[in-house]
Biopython code that builds the backbone (N, CA, C, O; Angstrom):
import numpy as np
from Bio.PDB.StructureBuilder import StructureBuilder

atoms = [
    (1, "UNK", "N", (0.846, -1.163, 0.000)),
    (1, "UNK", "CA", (0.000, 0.000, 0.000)),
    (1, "UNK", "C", (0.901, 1.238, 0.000)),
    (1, "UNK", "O", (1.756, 1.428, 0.865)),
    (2, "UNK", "N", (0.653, 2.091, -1.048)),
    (2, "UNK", "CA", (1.510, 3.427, -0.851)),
    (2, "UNK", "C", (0.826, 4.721, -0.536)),
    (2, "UNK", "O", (-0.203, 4.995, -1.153)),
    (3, "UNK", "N", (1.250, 5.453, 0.268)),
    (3, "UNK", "CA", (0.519, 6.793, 0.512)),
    (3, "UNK", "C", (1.670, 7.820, 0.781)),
    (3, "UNK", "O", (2.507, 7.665, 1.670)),
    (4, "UNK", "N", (1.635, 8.660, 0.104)),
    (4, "UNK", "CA", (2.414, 10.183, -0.258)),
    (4, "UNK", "C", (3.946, 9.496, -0.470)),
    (4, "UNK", "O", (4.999, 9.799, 0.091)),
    (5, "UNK", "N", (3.733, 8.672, -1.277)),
    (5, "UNK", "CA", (5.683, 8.012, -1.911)),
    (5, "UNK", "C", (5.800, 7.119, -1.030)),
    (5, "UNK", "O", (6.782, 6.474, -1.399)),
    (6, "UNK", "N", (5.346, 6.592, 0.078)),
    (6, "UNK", "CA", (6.310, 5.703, 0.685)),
    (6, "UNK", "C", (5.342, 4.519, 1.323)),
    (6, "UNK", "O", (4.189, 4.718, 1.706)),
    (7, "UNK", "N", (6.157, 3.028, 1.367)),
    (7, "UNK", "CA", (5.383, 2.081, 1.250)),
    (7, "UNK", "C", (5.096, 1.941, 2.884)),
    (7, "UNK", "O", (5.891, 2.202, 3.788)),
    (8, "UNK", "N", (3.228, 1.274, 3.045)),
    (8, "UNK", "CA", (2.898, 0.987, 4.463)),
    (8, "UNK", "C", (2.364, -0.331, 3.996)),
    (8, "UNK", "O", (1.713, -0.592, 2.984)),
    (9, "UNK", "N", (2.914, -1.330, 5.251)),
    (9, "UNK", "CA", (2.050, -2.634, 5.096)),
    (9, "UNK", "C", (0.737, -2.390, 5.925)),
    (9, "UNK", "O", (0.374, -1.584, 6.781)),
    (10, "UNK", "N", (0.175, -3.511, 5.237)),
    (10, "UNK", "CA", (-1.060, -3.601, 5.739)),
    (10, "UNK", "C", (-0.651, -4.121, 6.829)),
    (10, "UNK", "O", (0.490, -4.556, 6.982)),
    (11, "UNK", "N", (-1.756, -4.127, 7.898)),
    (11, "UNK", "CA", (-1.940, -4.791, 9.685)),
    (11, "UNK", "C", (-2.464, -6.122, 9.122)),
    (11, "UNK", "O", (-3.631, -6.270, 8.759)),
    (12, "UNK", "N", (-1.340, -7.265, 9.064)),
    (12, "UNK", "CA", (-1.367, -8.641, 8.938)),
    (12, "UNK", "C", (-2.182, -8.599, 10.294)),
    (12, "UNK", "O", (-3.293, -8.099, 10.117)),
    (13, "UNK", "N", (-1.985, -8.912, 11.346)),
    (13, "UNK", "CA", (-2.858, -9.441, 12.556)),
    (13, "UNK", "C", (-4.612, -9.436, 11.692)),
    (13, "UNK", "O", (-5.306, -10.419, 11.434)),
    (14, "UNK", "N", (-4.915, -7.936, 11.415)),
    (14, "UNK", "CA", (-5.950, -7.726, 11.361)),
    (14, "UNK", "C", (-6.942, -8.810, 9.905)),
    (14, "UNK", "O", (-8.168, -8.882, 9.830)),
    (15, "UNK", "N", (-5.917, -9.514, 8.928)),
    (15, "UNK", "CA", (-6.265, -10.034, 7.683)),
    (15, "UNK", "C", (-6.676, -11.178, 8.435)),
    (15, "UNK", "O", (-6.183, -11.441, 9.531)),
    (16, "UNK", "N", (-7.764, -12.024, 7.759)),
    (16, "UNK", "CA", (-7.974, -13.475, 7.753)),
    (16, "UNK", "C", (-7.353, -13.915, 7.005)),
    (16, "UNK", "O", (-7.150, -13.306, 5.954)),
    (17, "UNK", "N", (-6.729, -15.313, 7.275)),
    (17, "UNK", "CA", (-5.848, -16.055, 7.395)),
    (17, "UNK", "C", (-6.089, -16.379, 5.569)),
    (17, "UNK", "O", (-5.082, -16.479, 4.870)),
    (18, "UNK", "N", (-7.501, -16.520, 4.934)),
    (18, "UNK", "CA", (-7.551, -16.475, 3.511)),
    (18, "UNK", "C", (-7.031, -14.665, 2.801)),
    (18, "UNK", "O", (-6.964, -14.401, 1.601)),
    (19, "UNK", "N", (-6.842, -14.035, 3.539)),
    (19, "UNK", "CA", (-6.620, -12.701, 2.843)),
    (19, "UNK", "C", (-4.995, -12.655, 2.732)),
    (19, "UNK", "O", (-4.335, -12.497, 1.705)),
    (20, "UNK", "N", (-4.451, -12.864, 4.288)),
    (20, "UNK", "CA", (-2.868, -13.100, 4.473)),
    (20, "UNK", "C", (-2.565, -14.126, 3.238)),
    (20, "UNK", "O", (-1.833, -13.757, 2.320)),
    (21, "UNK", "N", (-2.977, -15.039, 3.245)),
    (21, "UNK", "CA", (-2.726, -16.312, 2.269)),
    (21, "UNK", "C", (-2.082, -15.817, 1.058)),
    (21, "UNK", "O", (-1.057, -16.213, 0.504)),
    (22, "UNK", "N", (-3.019, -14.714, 0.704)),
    (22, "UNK", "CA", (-3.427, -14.168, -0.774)),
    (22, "UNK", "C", (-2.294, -13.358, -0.851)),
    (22, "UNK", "O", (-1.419, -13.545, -1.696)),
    (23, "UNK", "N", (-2.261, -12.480, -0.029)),
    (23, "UNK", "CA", (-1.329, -11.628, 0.484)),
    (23, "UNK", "C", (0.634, -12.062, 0.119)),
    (23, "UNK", "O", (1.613, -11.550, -0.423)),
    (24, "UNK", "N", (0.273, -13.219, 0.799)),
    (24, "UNK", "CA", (1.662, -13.567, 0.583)),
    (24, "UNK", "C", (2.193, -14.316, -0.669)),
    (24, "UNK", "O", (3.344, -14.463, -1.080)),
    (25, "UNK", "N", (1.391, -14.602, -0.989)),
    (25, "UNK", "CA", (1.160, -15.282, -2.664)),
    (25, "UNK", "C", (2.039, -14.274, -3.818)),
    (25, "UNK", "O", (2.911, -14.540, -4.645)),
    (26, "UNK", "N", (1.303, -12.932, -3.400)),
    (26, "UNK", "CA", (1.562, -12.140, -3.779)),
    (26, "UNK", "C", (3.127, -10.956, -3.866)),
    (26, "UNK", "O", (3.600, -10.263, -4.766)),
    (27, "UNK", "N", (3.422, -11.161, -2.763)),
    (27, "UNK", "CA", (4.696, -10.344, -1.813)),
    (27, "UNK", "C", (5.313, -11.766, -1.178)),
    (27, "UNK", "O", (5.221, -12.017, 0.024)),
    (28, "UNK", "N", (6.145, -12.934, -2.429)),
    (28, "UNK", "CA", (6.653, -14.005, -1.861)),
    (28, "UNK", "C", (8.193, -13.775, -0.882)),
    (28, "UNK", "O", (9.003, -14.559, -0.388)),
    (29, "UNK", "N", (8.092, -12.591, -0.919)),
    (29, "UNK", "CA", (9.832, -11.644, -0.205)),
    (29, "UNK", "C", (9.301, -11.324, 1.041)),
    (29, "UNK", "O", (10.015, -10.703, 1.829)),
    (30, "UNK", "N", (8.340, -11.594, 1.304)),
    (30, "UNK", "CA", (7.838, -11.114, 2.712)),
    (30, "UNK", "C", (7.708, -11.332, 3.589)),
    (30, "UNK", "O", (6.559, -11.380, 4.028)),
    (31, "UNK", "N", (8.970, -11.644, 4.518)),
    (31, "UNK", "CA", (8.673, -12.564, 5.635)),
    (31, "UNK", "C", (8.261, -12.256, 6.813)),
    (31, "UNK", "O", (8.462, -13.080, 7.705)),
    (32, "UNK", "N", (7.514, -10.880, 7.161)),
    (32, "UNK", "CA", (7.122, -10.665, 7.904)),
    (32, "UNK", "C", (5.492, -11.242, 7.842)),
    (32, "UNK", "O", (4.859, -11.558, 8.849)),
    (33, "UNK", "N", (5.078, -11.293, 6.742)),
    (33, "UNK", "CA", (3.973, -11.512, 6.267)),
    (33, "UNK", "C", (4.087, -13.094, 6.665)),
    (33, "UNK", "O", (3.410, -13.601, 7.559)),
    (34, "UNK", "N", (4.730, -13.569, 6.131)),
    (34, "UNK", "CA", (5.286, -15.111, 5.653)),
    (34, "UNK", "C", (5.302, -15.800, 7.083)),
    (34, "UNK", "O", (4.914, -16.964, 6.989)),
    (35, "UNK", "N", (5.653, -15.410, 8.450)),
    (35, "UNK", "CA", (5.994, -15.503, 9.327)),
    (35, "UNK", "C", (4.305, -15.529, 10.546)),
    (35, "UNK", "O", (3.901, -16.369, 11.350)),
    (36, "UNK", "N", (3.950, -14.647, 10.258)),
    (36, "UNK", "CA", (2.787, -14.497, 10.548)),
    (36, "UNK", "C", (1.572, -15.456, 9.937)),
    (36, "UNK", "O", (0.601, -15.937, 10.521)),
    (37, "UNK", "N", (1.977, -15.556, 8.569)),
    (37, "UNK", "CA", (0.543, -16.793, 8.398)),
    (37, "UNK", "C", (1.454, -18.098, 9.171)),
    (37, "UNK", "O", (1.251, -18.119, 10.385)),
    (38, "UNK", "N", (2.136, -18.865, 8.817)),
    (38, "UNK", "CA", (2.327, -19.654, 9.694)),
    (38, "UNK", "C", (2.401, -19.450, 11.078)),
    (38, "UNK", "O", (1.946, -20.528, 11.461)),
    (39, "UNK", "N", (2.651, -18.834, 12.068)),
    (39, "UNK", "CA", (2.214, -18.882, 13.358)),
    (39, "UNK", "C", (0.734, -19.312, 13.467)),
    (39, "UNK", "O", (0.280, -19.809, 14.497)),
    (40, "UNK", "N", (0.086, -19.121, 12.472)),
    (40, "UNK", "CA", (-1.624, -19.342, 12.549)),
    (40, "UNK", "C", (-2.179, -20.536, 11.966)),
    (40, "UNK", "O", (-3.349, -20.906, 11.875)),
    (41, "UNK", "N", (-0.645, -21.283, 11.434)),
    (41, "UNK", "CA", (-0.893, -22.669, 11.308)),
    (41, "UNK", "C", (-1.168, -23.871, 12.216)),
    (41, "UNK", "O", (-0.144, -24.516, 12.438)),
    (42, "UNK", "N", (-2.192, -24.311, 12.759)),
    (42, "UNK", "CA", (-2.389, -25.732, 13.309)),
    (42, "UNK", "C", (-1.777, -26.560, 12.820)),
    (42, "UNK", "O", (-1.972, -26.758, 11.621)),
    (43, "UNK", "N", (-0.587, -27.551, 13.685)),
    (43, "UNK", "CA", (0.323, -28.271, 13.375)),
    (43, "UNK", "C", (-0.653, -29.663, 13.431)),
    (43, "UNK", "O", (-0.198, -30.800, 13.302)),
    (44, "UNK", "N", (-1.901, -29.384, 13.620)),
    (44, "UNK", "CA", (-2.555, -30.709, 13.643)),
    (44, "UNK", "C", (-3.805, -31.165, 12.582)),
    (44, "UNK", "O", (-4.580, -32.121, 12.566)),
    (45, "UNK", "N", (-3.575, -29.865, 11.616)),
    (45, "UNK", "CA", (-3.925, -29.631, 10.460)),
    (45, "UNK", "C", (-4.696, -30.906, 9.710)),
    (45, "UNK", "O", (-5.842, -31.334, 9.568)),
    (46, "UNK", "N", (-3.060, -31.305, 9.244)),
    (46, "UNK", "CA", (-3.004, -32.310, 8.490)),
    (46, "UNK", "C", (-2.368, -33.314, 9.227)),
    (46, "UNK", "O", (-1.570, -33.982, 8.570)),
    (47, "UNK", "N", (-2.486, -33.591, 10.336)),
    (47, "UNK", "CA", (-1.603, -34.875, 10.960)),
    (47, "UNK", "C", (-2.433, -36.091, 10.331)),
    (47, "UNK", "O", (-3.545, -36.141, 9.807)),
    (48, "UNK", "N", (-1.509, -36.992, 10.578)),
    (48, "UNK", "CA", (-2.578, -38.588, 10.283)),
    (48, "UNK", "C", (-1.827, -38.901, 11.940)),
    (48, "UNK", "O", (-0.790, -38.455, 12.430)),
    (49, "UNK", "N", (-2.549, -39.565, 12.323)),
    (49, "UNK", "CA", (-2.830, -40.113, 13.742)),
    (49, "UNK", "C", (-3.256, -41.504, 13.542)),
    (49, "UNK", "O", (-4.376, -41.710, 13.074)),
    (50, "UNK", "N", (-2.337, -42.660, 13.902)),
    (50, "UNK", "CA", (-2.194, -43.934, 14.409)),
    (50, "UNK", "C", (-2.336, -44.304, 16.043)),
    (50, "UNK", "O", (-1.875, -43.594, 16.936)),
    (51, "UNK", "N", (-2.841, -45.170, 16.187)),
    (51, "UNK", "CA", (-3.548, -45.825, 17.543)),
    (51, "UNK", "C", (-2.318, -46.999, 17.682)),
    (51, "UNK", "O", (-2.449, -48.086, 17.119)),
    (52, "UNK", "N", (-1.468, -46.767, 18.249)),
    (52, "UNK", "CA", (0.056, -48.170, 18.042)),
    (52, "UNK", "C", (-0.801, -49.072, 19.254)),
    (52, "UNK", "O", (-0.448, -50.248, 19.160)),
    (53, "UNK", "N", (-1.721, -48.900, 20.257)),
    (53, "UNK", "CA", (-2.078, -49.673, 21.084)),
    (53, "UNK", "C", (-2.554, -50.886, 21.063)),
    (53, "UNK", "O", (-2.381, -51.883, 21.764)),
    (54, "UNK", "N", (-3.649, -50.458, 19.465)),
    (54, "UNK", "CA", (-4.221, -51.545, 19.491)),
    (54, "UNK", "C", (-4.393, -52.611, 18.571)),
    (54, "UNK", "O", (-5.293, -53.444, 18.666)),
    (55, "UNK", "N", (-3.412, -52.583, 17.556)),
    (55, "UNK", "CA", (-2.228, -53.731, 16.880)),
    (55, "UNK", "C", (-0.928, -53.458, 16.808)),
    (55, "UNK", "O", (-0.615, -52.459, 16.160)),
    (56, "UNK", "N", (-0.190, -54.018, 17.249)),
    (56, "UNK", "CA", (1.174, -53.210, 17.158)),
    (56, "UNK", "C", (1.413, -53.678, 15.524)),
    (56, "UNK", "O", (1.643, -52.876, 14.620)),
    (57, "UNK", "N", (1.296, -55.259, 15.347)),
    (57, "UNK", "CA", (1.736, -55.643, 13.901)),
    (57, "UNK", "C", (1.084, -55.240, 12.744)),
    (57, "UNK", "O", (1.517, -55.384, 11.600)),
    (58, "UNK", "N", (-0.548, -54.452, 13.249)),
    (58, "UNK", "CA", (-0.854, -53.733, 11.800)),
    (58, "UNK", "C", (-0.492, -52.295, 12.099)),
    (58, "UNK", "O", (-0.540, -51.596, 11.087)),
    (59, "UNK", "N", (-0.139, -51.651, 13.212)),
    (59, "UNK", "CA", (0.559, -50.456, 13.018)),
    (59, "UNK", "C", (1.600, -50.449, 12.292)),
    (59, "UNK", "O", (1.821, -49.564, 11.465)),
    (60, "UNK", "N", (2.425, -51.514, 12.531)),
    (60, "UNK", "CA", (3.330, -51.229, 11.777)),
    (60, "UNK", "C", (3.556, -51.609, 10.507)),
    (60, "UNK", "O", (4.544, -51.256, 9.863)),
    (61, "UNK", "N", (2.522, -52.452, 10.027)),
    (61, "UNK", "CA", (2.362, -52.198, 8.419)),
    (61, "UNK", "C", (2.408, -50.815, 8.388)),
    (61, "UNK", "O", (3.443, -50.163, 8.244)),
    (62, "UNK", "N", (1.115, -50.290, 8.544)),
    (62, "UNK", "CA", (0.703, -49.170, 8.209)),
    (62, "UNK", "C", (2.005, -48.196, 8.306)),
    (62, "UNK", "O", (2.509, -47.844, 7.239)),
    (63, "UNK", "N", (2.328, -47.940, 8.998)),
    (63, "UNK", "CA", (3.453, -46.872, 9.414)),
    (63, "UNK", "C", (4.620, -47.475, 8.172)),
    (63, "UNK", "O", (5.031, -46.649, 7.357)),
    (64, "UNK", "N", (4.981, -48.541, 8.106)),
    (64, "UNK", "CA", (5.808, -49.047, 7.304)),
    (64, "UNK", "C", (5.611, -48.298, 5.441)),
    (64, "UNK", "O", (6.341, -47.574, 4.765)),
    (65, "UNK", "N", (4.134, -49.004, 5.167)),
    (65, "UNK", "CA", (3.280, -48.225, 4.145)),
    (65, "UNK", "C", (3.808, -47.126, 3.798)),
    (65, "UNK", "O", (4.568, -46.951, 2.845)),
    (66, "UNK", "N", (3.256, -45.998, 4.897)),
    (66, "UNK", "CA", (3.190, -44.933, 4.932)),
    (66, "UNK", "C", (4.619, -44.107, 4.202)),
    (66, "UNK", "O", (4.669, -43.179, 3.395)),
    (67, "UNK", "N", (5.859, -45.016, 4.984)),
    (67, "UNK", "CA", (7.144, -44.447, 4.884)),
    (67, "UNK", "C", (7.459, -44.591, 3.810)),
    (67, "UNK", "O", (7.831, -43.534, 3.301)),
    (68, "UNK", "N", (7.510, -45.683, 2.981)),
    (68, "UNK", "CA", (7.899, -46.337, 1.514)),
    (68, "UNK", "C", (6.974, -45.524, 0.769)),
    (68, "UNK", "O", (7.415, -45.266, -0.351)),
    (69, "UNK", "N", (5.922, -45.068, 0.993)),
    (69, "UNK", "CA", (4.916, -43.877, 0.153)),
    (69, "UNK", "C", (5.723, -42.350, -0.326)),
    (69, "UNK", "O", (5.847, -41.682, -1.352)),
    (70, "UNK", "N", (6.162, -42.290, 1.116)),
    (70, "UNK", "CA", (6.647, -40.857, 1.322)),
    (70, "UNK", "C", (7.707, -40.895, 0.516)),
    (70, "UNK", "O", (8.071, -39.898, -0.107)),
    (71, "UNK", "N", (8.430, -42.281, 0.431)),
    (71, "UNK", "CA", (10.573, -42.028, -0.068)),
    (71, "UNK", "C", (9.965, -42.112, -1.710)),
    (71, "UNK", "O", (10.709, -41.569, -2.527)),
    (72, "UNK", "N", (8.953, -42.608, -2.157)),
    (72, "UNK", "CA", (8.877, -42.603, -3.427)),
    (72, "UNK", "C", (8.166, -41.181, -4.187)),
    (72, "UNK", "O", (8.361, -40.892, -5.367)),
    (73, "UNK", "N", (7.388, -40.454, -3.322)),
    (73, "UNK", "CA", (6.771, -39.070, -3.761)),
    (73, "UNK", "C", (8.071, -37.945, -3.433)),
    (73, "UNK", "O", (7.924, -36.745, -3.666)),
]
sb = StructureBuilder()
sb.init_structure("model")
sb.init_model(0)
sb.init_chain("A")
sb.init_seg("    ")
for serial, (resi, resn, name, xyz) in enumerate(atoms, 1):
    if name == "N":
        sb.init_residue(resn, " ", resi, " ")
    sb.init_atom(name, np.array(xyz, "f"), 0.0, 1.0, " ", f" {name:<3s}", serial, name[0])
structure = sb.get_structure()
């Protein structure tokens, strides 16, 4: 945003988290910006969550799965 020659950021706090998004999409040099949407990331987002209690031997397929998925993507 510019007003009389000289640049003001916008009040990130004040953006929703789809506006910041946009925002930074935009201004990819911005790590103040950049810094701020992730703090507002839930690290539990996207978790996948395994129960190891209650097979251990198909947990660990699964987990096994999972890993050989990941080394090939």
């Amino acid at each position: 945003m510019e007003i009389g020659g000289s640049l003001m950021k916008p009040n990130f706090e004040t953006m929703t988290r789809q506006e910041l998004k946009a925002y930074v999409l935009k201004h990819r040099d911005d790590q103040e910006a950049l810094n701020i949407l992730m703090s507002r990331r839930s690290p539990d987002n996207e978790a996948t969550w395994y129960d190891f209690a209650d097979n251990q031997e198909v947990s660990q397929d699964i987990l096994k799965r999972k890993i050989n998925q990941e080394i090939k993507n």
